[in-house]
PyMOL commands that place a pseudoatom at each C-alpha (Angstrom):
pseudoatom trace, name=CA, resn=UNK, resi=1, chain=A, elem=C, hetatm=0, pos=[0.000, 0.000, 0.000]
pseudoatom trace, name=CA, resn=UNK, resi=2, chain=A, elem=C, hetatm=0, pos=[1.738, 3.512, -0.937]
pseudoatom trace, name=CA, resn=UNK, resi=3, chain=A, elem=C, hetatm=0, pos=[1.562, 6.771, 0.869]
pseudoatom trace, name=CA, resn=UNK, resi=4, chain=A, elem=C, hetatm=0, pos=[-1.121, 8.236, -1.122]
pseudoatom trace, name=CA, resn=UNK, resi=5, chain=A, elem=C, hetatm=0, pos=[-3.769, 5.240, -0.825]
pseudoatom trace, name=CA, resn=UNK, resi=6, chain=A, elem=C, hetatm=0, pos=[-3.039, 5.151, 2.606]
pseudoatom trace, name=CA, resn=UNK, resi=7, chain=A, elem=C, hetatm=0, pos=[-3.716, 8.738, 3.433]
pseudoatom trace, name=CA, resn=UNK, resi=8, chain=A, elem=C, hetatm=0, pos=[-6.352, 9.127, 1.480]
pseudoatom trace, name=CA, resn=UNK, resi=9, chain=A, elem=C, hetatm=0, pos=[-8.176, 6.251, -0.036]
pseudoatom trace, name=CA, resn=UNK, resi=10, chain=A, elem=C, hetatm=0, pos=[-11.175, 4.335, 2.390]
pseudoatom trace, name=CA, resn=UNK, resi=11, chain=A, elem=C, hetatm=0, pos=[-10.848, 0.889, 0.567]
pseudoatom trace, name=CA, resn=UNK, resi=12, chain=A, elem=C, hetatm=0, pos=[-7.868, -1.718, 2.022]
pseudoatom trace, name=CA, resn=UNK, resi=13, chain=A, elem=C, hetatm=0, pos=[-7.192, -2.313, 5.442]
pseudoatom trace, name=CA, resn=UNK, resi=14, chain=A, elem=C, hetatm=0, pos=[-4.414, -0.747, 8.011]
pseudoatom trace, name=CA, resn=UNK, resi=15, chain=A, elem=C, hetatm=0, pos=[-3.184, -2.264, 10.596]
pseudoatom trace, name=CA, resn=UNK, resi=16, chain=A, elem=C, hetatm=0, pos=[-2.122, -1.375, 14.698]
pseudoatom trace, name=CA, resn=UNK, resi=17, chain=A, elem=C, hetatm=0, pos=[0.810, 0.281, 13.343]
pseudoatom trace, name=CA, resn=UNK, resi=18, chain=A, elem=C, hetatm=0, pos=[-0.809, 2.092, 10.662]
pseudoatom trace, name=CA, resn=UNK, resi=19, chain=A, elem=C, hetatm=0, pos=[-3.418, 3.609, 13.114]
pseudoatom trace, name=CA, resn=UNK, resi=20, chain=A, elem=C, hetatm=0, pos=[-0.668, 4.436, 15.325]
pseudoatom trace, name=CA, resn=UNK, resi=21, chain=A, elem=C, hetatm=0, pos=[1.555, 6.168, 12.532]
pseudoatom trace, name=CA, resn=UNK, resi=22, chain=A, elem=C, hetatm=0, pos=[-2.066, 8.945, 11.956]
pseudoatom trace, name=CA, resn=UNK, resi=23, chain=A, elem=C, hetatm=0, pos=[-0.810, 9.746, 15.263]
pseudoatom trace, name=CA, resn=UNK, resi=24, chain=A, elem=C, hetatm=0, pos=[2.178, 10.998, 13.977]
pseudoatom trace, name=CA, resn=UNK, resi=25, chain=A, elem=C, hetatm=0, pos=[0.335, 12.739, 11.221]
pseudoatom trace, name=CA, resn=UNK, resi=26, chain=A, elem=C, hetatm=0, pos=[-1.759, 14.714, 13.762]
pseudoatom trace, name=CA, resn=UNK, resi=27, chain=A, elem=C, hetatm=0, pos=[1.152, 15.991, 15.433]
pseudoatom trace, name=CA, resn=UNK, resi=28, chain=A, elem=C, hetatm=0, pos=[2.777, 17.366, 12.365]
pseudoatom trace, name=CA, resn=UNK, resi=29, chain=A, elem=C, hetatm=0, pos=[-0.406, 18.508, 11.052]
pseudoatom trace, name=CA, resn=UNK, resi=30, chain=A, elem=C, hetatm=0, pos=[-0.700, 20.795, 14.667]
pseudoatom trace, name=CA, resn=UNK, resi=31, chain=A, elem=C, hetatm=0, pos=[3.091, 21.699, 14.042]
pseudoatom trace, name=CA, resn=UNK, resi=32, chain=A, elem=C, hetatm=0, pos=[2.272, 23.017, 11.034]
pseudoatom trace, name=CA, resn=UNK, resi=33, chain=A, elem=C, hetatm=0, pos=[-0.432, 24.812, 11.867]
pseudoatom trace, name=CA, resn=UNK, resi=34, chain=A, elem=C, hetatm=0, pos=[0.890, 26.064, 15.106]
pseudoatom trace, name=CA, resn=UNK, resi=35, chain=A, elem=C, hetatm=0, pos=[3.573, 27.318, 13.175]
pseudoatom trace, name=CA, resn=UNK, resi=36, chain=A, elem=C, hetatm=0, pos=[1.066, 28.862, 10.387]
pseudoatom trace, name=CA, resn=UNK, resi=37, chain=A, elem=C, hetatm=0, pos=[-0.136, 30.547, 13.236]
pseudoatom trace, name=CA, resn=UNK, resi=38, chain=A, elem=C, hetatm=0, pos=[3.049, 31.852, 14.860]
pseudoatom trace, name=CA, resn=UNK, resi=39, chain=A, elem=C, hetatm=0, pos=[4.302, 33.887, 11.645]
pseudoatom trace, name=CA, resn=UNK, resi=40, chain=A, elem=C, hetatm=0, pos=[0.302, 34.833, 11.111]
pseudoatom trace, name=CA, resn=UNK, resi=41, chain=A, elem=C, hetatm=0, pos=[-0.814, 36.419, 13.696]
pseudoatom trace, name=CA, resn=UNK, resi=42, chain=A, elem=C, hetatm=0, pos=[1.682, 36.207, 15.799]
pseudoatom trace, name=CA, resn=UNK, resi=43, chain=A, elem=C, hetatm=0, pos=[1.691, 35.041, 19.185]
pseudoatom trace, name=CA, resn=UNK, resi=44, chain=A, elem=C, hetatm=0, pos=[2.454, 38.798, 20.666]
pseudoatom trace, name=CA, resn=UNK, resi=45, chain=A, elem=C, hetatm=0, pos=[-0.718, 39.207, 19.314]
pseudoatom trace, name=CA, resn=UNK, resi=46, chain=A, elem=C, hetatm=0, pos=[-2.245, 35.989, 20.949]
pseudoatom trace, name=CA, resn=UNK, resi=47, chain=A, elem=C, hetatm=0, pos=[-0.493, 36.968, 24.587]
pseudoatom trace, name=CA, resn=UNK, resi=48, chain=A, elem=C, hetatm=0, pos=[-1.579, 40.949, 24.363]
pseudoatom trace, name=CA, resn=UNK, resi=49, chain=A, elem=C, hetatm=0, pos=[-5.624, 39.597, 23.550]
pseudoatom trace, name=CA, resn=UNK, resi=50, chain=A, elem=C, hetatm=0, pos=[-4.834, 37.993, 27.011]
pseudoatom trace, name=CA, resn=UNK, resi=51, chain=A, elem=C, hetatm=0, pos=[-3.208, 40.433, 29.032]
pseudoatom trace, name=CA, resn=UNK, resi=52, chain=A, elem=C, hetatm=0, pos=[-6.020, 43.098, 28.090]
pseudoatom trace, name=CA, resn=UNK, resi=53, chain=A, elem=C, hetatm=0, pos=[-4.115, 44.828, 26.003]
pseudoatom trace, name=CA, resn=UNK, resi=54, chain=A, elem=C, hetatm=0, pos=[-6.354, 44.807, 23.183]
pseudoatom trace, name=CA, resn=UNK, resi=55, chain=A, elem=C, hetatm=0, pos=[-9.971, 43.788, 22.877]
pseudoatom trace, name=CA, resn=UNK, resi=56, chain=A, elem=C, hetatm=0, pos=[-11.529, 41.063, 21.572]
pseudoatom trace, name=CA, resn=UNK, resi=57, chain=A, elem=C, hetatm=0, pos=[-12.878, 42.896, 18.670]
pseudoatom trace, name=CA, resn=UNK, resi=58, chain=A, elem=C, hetatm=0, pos=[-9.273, 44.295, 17.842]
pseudoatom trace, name=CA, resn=UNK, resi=59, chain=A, elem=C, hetatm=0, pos=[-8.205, 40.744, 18.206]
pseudoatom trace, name=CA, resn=UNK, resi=60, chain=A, elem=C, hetatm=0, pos=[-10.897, 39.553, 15.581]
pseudoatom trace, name=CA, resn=UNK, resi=61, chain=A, elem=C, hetatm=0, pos=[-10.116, 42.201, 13.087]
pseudoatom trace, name=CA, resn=UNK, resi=62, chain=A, elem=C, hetatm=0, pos=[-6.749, 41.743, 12.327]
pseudoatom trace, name=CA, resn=UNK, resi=63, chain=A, elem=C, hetatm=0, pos=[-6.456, 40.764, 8.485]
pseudoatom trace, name=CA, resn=UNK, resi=64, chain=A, elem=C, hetatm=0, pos=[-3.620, 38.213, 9.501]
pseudoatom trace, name=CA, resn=UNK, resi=65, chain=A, elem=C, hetatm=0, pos=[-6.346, 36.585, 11.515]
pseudoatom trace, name=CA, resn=UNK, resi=66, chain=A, elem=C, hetatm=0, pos=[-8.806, 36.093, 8.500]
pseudoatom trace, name=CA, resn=UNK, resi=67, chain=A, elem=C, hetatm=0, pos=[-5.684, 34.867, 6.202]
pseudoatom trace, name=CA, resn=UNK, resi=68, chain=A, elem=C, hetatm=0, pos=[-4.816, 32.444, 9.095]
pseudoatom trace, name=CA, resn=UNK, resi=69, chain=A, elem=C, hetatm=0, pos=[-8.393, 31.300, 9.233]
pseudoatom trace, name=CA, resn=UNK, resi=70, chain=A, elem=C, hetatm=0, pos=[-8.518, 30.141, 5.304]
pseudoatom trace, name=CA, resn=UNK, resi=71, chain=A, elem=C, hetatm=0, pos=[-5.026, 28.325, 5.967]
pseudoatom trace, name=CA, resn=UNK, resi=72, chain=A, elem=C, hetatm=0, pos=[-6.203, 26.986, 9.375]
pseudoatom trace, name=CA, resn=UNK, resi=73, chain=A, elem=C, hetatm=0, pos=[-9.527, 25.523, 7.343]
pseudoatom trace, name=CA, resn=UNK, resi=74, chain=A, elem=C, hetatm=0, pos=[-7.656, 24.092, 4.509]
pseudoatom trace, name=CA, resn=UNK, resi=75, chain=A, elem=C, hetatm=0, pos=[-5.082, 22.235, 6.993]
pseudoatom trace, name=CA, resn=UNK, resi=76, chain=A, elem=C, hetatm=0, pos=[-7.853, 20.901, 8.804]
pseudoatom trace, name=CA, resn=UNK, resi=77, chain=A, elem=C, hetatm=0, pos=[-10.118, 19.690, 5.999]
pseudoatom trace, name=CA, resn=UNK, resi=78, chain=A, elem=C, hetatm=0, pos=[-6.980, 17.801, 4.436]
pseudoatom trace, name=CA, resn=UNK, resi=79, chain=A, elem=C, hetatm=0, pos=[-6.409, 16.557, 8.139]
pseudoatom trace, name=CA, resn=UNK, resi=80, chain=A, elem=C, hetatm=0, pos=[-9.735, 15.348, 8.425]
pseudoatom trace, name=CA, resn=UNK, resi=81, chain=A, elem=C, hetatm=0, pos=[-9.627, 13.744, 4.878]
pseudoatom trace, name=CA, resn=UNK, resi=82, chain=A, elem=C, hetatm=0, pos=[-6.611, 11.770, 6.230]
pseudoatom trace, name=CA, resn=UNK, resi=83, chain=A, elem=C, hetatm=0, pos=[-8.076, 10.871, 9.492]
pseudoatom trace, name=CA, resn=UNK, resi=84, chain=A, elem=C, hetatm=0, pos=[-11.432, 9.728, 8.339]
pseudoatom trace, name=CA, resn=UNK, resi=85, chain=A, elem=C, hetatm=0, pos=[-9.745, 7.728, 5.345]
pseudoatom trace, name=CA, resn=UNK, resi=86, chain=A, elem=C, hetatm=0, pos=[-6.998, 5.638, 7.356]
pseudoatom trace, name=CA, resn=UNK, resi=87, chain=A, elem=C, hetatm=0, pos=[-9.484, 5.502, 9.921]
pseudoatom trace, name=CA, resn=UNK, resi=88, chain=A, elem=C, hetatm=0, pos=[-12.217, 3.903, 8.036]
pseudoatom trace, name=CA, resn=UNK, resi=89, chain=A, elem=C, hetatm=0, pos=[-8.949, 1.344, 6.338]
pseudoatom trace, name=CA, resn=UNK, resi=90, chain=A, elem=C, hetatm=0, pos=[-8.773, 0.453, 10.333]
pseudoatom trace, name=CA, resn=UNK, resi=91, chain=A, elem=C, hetatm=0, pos=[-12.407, -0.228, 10.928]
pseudoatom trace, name=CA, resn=UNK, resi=92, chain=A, elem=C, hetatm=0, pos=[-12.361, -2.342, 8.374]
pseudoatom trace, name=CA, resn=UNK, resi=93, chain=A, elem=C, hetatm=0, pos=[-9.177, -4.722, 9.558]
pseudoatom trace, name=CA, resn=UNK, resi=94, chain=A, elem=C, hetatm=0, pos=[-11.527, -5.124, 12.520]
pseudoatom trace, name=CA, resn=UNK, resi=95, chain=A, elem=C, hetatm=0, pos=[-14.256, -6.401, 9.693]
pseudoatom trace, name=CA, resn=UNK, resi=96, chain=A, elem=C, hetatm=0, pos=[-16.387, -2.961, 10.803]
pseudoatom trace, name=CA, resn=UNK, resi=97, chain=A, elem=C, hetatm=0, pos=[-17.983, -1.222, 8.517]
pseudoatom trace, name=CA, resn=UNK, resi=98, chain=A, elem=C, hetatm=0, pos=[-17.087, 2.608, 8.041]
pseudoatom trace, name=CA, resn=UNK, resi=99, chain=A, elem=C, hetatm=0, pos=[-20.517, 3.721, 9.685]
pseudoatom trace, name=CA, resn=UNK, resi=100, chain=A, elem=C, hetatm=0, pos=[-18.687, 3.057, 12.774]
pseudoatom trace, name=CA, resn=UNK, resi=101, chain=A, elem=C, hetatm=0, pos=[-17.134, 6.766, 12.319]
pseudoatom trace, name=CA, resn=UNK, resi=102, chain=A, elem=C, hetatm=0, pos=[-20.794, 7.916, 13.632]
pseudoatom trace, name=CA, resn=UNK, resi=103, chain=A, elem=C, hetatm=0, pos=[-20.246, 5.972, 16.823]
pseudoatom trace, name=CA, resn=UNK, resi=104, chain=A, elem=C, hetatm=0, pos=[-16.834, 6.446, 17.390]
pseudoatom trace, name=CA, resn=UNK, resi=105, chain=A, elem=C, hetatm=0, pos=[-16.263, 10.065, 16.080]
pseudoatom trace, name=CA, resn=UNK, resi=106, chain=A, elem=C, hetatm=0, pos=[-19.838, 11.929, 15.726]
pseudoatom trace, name=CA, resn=UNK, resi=107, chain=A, elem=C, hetatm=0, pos=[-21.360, 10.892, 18.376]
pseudoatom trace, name=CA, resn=UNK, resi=108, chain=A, elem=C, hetatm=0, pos=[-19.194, 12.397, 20.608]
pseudoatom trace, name=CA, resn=UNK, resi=109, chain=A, elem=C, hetatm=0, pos=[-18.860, 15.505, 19.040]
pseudoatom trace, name=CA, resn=UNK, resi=110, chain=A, elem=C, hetatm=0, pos=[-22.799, 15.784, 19.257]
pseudoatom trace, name=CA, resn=UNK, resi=111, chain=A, elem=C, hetatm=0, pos=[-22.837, 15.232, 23.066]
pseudoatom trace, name=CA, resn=UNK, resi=112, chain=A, elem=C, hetatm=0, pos=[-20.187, 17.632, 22.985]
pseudoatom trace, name=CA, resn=UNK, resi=113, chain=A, elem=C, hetatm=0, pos=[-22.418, 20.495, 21.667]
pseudoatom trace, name=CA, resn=UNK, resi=114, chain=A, elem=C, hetatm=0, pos=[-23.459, 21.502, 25.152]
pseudoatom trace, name=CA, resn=UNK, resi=115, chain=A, elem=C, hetatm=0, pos=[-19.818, 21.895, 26.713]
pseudoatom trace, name=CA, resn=UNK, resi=116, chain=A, elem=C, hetatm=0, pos=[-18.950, 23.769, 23.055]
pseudoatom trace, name=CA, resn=UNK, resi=117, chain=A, elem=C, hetatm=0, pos=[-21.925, 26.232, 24.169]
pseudoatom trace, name=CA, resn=UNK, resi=118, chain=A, elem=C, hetatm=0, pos=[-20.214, 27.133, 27.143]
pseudoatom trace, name=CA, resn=UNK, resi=119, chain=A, elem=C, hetatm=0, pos=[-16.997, 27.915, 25.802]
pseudoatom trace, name=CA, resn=UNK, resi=120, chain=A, elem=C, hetatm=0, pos=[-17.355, 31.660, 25.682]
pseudoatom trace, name=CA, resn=UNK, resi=121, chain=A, elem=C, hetatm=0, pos=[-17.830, 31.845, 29.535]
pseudoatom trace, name=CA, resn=UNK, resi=122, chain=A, elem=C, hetatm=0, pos=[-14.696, 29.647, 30.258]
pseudoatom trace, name=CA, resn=UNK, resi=123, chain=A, elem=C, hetatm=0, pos=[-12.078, 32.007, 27.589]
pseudoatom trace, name=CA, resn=UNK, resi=124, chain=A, elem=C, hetatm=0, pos=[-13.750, 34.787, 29.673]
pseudoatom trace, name=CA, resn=UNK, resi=125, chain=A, elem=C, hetatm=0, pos=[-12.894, 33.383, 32.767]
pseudoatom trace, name=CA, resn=UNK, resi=126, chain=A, elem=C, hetatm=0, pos=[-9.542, 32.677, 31.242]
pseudoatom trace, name=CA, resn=UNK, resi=127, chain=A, elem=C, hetatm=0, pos=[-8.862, 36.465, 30.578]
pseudoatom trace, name=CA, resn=UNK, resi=128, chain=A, elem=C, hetatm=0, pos=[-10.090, 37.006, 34.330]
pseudoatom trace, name=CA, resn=UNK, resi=129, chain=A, elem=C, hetatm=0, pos=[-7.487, 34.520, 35.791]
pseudoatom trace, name=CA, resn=UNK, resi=130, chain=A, elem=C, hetatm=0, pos=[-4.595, 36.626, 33.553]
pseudoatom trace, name=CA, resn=UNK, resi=131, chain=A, elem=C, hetatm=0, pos=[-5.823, 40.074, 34.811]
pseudoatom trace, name=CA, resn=UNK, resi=132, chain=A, elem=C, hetatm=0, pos=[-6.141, 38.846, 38.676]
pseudoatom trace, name=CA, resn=UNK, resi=133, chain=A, elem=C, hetatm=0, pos=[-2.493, 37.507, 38.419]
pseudoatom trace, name=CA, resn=UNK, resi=134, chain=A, elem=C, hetatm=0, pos=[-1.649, 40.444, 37.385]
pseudoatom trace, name=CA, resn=UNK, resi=135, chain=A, elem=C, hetatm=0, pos=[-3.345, 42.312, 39.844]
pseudoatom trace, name=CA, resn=UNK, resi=136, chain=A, elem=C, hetatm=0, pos=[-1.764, 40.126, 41.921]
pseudoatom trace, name=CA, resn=UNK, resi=137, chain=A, elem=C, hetatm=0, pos=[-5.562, 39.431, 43.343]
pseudoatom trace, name=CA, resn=UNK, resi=138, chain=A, elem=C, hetatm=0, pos=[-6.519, 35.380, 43.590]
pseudoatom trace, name=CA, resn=UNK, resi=139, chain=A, elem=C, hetatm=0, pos=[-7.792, 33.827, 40.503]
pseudoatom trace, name=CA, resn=UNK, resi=140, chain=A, elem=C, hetatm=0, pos=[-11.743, 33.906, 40.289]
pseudoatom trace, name=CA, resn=UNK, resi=141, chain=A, elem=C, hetatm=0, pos=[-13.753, 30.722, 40.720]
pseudoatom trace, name=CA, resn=UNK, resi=142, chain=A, elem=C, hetatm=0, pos=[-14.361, 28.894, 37.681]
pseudoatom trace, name=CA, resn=UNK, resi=143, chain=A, elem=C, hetatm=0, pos=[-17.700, 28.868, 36.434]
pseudoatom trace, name=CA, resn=UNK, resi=144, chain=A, elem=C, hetatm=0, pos=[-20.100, 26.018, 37.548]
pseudoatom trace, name=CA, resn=UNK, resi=145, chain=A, elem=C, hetatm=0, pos=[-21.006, 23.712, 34.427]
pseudoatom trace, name=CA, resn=UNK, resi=146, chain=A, elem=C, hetatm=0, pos=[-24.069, 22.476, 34.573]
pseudoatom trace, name=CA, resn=UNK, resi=147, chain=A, elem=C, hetatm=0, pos=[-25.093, 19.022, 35.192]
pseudoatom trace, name=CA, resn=UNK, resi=148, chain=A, elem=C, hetatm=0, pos=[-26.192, 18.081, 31.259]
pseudoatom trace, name=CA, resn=UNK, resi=149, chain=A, elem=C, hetatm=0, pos=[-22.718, 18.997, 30.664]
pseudoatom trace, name=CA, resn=UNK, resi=150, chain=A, elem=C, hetatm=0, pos=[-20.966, 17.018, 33.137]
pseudoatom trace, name=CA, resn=UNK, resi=151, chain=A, elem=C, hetatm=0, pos=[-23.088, 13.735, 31.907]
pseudoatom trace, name=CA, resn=UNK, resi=152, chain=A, elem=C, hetatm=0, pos=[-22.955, 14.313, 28.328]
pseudoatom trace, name=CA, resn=UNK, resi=153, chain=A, elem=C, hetatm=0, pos=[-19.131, 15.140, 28.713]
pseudoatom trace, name=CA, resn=UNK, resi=154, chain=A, elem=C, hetatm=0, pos=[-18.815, 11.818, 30.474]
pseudoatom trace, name=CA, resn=UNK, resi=155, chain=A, elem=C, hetatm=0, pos=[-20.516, 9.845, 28.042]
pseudoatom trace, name=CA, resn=UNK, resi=156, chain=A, elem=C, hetatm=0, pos=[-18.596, 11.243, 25.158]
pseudoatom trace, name=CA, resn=UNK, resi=157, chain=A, elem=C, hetatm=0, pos=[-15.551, 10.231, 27.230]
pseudoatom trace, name=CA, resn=UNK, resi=158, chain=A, elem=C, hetatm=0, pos=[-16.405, 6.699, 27.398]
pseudoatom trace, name=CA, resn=UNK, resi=159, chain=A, elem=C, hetatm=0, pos=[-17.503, 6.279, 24.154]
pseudoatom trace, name=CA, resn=UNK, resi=160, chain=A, elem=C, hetatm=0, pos=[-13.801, 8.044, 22.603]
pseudoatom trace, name=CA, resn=UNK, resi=161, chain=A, elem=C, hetatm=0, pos=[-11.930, 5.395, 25.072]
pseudoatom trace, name=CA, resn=UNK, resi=162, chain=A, elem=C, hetatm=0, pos=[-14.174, 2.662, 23.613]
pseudoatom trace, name=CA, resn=UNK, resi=163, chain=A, elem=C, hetatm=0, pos=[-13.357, 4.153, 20.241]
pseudoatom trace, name=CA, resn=UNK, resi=164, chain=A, elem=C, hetatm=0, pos=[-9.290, 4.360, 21.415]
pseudoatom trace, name=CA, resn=UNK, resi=165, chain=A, elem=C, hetatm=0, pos=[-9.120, 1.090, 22.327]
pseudoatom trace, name=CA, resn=UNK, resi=166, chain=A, elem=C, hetatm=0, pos=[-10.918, -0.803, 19.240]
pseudoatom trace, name=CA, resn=UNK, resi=167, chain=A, elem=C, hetatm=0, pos=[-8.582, 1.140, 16.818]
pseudoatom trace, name=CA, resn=UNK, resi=168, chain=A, elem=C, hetatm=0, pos=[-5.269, 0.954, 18.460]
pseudoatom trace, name=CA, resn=UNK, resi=169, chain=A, elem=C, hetatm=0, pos=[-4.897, -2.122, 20.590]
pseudoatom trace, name=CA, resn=UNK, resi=170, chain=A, elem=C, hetatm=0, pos=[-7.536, -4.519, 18.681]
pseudoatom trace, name=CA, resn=UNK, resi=171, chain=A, elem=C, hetatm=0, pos=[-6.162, -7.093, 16.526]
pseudoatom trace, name=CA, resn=UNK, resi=172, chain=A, elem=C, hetatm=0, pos=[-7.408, -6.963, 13.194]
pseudoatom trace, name=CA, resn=UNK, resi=173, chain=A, elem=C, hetatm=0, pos=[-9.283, -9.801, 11.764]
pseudoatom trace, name=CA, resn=UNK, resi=174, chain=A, elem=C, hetatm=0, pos=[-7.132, -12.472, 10.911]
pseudoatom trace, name=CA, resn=UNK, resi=175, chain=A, elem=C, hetatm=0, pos=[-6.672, -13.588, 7.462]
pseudoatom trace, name=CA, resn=UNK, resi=176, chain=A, elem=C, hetatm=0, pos=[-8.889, -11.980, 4.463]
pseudoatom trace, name=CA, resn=UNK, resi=177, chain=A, elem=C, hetatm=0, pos=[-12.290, -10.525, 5.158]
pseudoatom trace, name=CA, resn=UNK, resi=178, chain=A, elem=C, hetatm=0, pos=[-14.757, -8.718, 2.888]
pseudoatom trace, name=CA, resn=UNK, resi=179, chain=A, elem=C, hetatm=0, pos=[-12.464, -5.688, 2.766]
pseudoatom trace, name=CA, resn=UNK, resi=180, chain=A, elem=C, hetatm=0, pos=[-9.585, -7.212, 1.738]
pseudoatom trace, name=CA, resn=UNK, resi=181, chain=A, elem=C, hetatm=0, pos=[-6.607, -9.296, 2.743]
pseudoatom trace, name=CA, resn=UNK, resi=182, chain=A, elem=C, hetatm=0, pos=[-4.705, -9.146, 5.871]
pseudoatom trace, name=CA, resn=UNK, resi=183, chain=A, elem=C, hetatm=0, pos=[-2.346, -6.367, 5.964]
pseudoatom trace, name=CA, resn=UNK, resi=184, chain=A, elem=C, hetatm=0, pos=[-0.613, -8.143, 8.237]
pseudoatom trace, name=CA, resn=UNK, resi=185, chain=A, elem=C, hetatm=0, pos=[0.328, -11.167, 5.882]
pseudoatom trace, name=CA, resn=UNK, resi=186, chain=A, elem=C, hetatm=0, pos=[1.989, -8.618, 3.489]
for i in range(1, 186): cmd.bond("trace and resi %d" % i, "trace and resi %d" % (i + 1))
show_as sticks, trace
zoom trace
């Protein structure tokens, strides 16, 4: 199996190792656009937001913002491409189907919509830690999440582990299956 079918095609298997090399991918892939970000916007820009010396709205309209936004969403789509392709290659060594991805990878997301909501309120509680320390006051209390939160957080959580561990430490199905032959016997 070359490169290219294996980052981007969704027919074949992949192994353990396979699964374990996207890993690798996902950490250059936030290099890269860690670094995209870095020459950007610039992290002075990142660390002033924080420290109050410029608002939100300044923040938002800087053009190197918008620029790093278009290369931010064309990193991540060709991420995602790659994840959901080697991914599915995986679900099918362990003879799954590739509507598995709604259990293992939308499903969480979904019960992740209500933490998502409450975002804004915990980056403004960030920005109230950074301007009590320097103050030198105590940090503020975090804000309370509420309990649909906490339970659909939890769930999510289980259901990524259960997701973790039938990818990466599953055997594949030995010998051929209907996807194909064992990439182990190559």
């Amino acid at each position: 199996m070359g490169l290219g079918h294996y980052l981007f095609s969704f027919s074949g298997r992949a192994n353990r190792a396979r699964q374990w090399a996207l890993i690798l991918v996902g950490i250059l892939f936030g290099i890269i656009t860690g670094t995209a970000f870095g020459i950007m916007v610039g992290w002075g820009s990142l660390l002033a937001l924080f420290q109050g010396k410029i608002s939100g709205t300044q923040f938002a309209a800087m053009p190197q913002l918008a620029t790093f936004g278009i290369v931010a969403c064309a990193l991540y789509l060709l991420n995602l491409w790659i994840v959901v392709a080697v991914t599915t290659k995986r679900l099918h060594d362990r003879n799954k189907s590739a509507w598995w991805l709604l259990v293992f990878f939308v499903l969480p997301f979904v019960l992740n919509i209500p933490a998502i909501l409450t975002m804004p309120a915990q980056f403004a509680h960030l920005g109230d830690v950074f301007r009590a320390a320097q103050q030198n006051l105590p940090p503020p209390p975090p804000p309370i999440e509420p309990p649909l939160v906490l339970i659909a957080r939890a769930v999510a959580s289980l259901i990524s582990l259960w997701a973790f561990v039938e990818l990466y430490f599953f055997r594949g199905t030995a010998g051929d299956n209907r996807y194909g032959p064992d990439p182990l016997a190559d």
